[in-house]
C-alpha positions as CSV (number, residue, x, y, z in Angstrom):
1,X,26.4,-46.8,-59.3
2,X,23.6,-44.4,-60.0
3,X,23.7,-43.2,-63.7
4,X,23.2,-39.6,-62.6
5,X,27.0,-40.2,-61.1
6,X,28.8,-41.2,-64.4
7,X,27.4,-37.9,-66.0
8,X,28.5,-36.0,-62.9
9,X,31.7,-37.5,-62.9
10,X,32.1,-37.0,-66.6
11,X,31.3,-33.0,-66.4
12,X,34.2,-33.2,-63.7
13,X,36.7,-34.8,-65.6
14,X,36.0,-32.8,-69.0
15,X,36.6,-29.1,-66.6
16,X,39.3,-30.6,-64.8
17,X,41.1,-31.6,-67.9
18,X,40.6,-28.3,-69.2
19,X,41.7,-26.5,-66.4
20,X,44.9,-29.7,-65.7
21,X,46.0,-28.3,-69.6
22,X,45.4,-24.5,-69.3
23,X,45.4,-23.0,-65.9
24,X,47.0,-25.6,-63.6
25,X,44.3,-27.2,-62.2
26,X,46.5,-29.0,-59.4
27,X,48.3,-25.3,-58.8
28,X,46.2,-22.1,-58.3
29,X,47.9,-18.9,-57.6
30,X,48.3,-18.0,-53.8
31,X,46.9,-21.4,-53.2
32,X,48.1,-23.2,-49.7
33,X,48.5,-26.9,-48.3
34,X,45.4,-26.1,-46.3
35,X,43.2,-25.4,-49.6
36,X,43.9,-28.8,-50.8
37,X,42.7,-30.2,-47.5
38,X,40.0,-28.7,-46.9
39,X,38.7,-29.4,-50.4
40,X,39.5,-32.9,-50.1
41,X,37.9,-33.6,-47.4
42,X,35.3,-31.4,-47.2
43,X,34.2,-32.7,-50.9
44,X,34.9,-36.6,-49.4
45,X,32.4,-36.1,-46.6
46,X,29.5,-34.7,-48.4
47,X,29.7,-37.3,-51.7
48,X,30.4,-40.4,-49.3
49,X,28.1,-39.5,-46.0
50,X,26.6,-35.9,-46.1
51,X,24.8,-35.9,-49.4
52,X,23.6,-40.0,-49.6
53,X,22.2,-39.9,-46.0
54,X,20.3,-36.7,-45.9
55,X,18.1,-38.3,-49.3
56,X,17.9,-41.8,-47.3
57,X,16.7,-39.8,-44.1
58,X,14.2,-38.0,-46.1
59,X,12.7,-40.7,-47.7
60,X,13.0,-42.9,-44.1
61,X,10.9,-39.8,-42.9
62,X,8.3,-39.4,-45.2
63,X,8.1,-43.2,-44.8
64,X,7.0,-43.0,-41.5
65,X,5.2,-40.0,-41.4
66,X,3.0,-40.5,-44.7
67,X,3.2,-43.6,-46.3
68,X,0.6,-43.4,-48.4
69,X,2.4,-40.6,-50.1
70,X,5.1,-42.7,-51.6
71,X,5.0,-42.6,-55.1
72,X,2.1,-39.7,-55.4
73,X,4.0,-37.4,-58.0
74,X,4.9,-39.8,-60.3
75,X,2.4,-39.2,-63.4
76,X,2.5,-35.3,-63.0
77,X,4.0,-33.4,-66.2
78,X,7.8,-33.4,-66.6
79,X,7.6,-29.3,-66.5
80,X,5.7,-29.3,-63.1
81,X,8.4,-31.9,-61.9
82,X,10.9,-29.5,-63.1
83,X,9.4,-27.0,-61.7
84,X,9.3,-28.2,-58.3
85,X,12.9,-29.2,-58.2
86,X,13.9,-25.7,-59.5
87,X,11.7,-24.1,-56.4
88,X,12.3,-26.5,-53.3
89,X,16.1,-27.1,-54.6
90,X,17.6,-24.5,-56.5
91,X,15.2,-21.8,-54.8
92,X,15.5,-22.9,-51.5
93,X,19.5,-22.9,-52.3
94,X,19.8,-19.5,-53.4
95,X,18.1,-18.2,-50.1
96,X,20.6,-20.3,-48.2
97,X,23.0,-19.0,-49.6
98,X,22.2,-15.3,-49.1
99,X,21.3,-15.3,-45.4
100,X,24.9,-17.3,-44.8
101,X,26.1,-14.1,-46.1
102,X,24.3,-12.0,-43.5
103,X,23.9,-14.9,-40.6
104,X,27.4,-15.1,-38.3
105,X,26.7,-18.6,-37.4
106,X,25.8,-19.7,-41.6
107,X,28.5,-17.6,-42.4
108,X,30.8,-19.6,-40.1
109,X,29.8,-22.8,-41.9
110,X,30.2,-21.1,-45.5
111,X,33.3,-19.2,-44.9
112,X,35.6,-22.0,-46.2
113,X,34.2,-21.8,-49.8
114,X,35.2,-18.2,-50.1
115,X,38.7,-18.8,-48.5
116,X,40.0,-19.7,-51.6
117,X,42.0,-17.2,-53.6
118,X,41.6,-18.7,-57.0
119,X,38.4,-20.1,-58.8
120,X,38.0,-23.6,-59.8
121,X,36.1,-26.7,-60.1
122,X,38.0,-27.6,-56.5
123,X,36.0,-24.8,-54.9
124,X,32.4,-27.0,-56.0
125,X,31.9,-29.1,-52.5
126,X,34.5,-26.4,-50.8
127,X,32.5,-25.9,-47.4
128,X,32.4,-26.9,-43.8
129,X,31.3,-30.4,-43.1
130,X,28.3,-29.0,-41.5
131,X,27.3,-27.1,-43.6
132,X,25.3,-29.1,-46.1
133,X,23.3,-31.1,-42.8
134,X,21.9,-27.6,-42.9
135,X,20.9,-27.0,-46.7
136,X,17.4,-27.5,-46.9
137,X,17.4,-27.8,-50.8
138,X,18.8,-31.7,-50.2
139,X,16.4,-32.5,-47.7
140,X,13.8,-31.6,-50.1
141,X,15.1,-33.4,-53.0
142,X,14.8,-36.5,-50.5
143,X,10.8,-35.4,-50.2
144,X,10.6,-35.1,-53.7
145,X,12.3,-38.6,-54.8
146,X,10.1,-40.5,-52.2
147,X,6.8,-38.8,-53.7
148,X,8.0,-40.1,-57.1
149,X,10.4,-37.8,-58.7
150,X,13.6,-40.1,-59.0
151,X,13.4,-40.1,-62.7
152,X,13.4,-36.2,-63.0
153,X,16.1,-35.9,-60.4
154,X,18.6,-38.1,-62.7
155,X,18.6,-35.4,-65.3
156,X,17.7,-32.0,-63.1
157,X,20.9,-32.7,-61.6
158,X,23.4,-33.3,-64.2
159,X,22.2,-30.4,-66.0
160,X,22.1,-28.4,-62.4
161,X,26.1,-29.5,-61.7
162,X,26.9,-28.9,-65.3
163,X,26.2,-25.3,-64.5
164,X,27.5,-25.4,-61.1
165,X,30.9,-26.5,-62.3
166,X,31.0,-24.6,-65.5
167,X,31.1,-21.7,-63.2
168,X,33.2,-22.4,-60.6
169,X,35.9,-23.0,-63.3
170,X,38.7,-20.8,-64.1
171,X,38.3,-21.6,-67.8
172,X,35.6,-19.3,-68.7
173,X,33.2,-20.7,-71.4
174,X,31.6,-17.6,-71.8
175,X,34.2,-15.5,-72.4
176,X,34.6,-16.3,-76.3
177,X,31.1,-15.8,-76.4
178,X,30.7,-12.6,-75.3
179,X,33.4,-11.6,-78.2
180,X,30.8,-12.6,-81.2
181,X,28.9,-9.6,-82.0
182,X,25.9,-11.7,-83.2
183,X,25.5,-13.6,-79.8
184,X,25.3,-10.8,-77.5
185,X,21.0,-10.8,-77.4
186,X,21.7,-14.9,-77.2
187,X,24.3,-14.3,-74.1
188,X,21.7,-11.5,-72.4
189,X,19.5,-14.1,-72.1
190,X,21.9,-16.9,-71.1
191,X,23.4,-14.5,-68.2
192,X,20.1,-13.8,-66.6
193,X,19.2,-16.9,-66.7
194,X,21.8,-19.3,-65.6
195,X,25.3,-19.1,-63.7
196,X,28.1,-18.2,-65.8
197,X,31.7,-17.9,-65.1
198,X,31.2,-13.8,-65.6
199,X,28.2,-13.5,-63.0
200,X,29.7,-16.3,-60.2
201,X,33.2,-15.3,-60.1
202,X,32.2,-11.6,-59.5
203,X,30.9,-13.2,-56.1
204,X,34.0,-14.4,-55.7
205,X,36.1,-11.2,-56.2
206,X,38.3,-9.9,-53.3
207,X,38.2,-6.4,-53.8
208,X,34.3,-4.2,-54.1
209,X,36.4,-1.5,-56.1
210,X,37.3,-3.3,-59.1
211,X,33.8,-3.0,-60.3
212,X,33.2,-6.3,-61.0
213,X,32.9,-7.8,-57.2
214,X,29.6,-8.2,-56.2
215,X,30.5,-10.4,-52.8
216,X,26.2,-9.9,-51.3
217,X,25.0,-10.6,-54.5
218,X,24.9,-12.9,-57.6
219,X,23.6,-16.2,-55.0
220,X,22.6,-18.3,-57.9
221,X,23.4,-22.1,-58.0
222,X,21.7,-23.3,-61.5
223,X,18.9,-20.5,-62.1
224,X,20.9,-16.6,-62.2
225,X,17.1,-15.9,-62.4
226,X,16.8,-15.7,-59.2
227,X,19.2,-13.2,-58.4
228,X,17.7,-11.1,-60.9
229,X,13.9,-11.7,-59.5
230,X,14.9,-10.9,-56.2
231,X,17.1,-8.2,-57.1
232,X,20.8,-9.5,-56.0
233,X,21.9,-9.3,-59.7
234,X,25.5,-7.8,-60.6
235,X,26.2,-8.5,-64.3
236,X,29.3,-7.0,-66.1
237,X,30.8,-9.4,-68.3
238,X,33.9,-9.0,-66.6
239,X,36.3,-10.9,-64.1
240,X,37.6,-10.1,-60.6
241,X,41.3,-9.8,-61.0
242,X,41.7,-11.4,-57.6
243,X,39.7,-13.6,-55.5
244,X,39.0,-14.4,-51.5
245,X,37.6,-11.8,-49.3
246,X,38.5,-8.8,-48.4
247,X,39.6,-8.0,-44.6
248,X,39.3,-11.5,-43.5
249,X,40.5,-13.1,-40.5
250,X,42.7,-16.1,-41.8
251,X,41.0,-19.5,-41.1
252,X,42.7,-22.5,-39.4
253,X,41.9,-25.8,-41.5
254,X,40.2,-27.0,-38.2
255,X,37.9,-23.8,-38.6
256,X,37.4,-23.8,-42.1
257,X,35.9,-27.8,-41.9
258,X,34.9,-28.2,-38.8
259,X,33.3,-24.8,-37.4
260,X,31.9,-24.8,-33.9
261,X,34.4,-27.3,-33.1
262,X,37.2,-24.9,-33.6
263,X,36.4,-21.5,-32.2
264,X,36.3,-18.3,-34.8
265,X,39.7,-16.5,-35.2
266,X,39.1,-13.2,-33.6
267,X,42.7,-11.6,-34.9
268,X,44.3,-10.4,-37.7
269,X,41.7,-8.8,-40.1
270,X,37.7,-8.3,-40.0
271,X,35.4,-11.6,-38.1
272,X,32.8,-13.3,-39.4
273,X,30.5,-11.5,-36.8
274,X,31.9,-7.9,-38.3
275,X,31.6,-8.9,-41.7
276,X,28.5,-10.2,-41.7
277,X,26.9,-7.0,-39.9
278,X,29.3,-5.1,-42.7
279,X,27.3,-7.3,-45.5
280,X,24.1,-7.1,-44.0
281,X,23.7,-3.7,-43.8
282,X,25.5,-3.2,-47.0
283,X,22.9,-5.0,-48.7
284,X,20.0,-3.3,-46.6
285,X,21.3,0.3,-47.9
């Protein structure tokens, strides 16, 4: 096993311990039997066959299309490695992310990560199973490991799913922090720059009223900054009260994993179509 796997797993078991012992990990409020599928299986496809073939693909690519490229980034800096895995991963992530809030057909492969009505670690991998074939961010982590960057990868992506997870949790780490008086310049820079439970779960919140909701915004995956650069950026140091979306047609499990397969729900509350013409020219105003 690759020793970027032990850490990941250990950052897994340390939130989900935290949450098992506080807030019911196995138990989330309005949670259904569907939830637990579609995270299960959803997260099962990506780790196991999603995620491990798109880097072997990438690298059987460059392979055969420039060989003599194999290996070429290997002596650069560690902070220009860094930096490319920032821009052609977490970049190229965030700007995923935002047009599957204003693309129907992304949106359709997205919409199972917002179906939840709780936050959690369980909501990490929560997506359709097509979903990641799409993320371009993976594919270029592939490019980047053949041209050398393996080593750099190991650590850019424990620290990357550190954040990742620490965000998704329920259990708030930052919370206790923004109470100390003497940390707040220290937490102004820590919220602009990375995801925090504060700034992700307000792009989880259910209802744009509460003040803290900020559902086309706050995109970030590791780097905040980039909401902030390209102006998507809602921080409040608060928490949505309720999570999900607002208006929603329900989902079938089949539609939440397995979108085109099953056809969109067209009853019962706003479609994707709507809300992503709702979103689109919400964020365009």
């Amino acid at each position: 096993m690759r020793p970027e796997i032990f850490a990941i797993i250990a950052i897994f078991v340390l939130f989900g311990l935290l949450e098992l012992f506080r807030t019911r990990l196995f138990s989330k409020p309005e949670q259904n039997f569907d939830d637990a599928m579609v995270e299960l299986i959803g997260s099962t496809v990506l780790l196991i066959i999603t995620q491990p073939m798109i880097i072997v693909a990438a690298q059987f690519l460059m392979g055969l299309a420039a060989p003599q490229w194999a290996g070429a980034l290997a002596g650069i800096p560690l902070i220009a490695a860094i930096a490319l895995f920032l821009v052609f991963d977490d970049m190229a992530q965030y700007w995923l992310h935002r047009l599957s809030h204003q693309i129907p057909f992304l949106y359709n492969l997205h919409r199972a990560h917002h179906n939840a009505k709780y936050m959690s670690i369980r909501l990490v991998y929560r997506n359709n199973i097509f979903y990641y074939l799409l993320m371009p961010s993976i594919w270029f982590s592939g490019v980047l490991i053949y041209l050398g960057l393996g080593w750099v990868y190991v650590g850019y992506i424990i620290v990357k799913m550190a954040v990742i997870v620490g965000a998704h949790s329920d259990v708030a780490w930052d919370a206790p922090l923004y109470k100390i008086k003497w940390l707040s310049p220290v937490m102004w820079v820590v919220e602009r720059t990375i995801s925090t439970p504060a700034t992700h779960h307000a792009h989880h919140g259910r209802h744009t009223e509460d003040g803290v909701t900020h559902y086309k915004g706050n995109y970030g995956n590791l780097l905040f900054f980039w909401d902030v650069l390209f102006g998507t950026a809602k921080i409040t140091r608060r928490y949505p009260d309720h999570y999900g979306v607002e208006n929603l047609a329900p989902a079938t499990l089949g539609q939440q994993l397995a979108w085109p397969l099953f056809p969109e729900n067209k009853t019962g509350g706003l479609g994707v179509r709507e809300l992503a013409a709702k979103e689109a020219a919400s964020e365009a105003g």
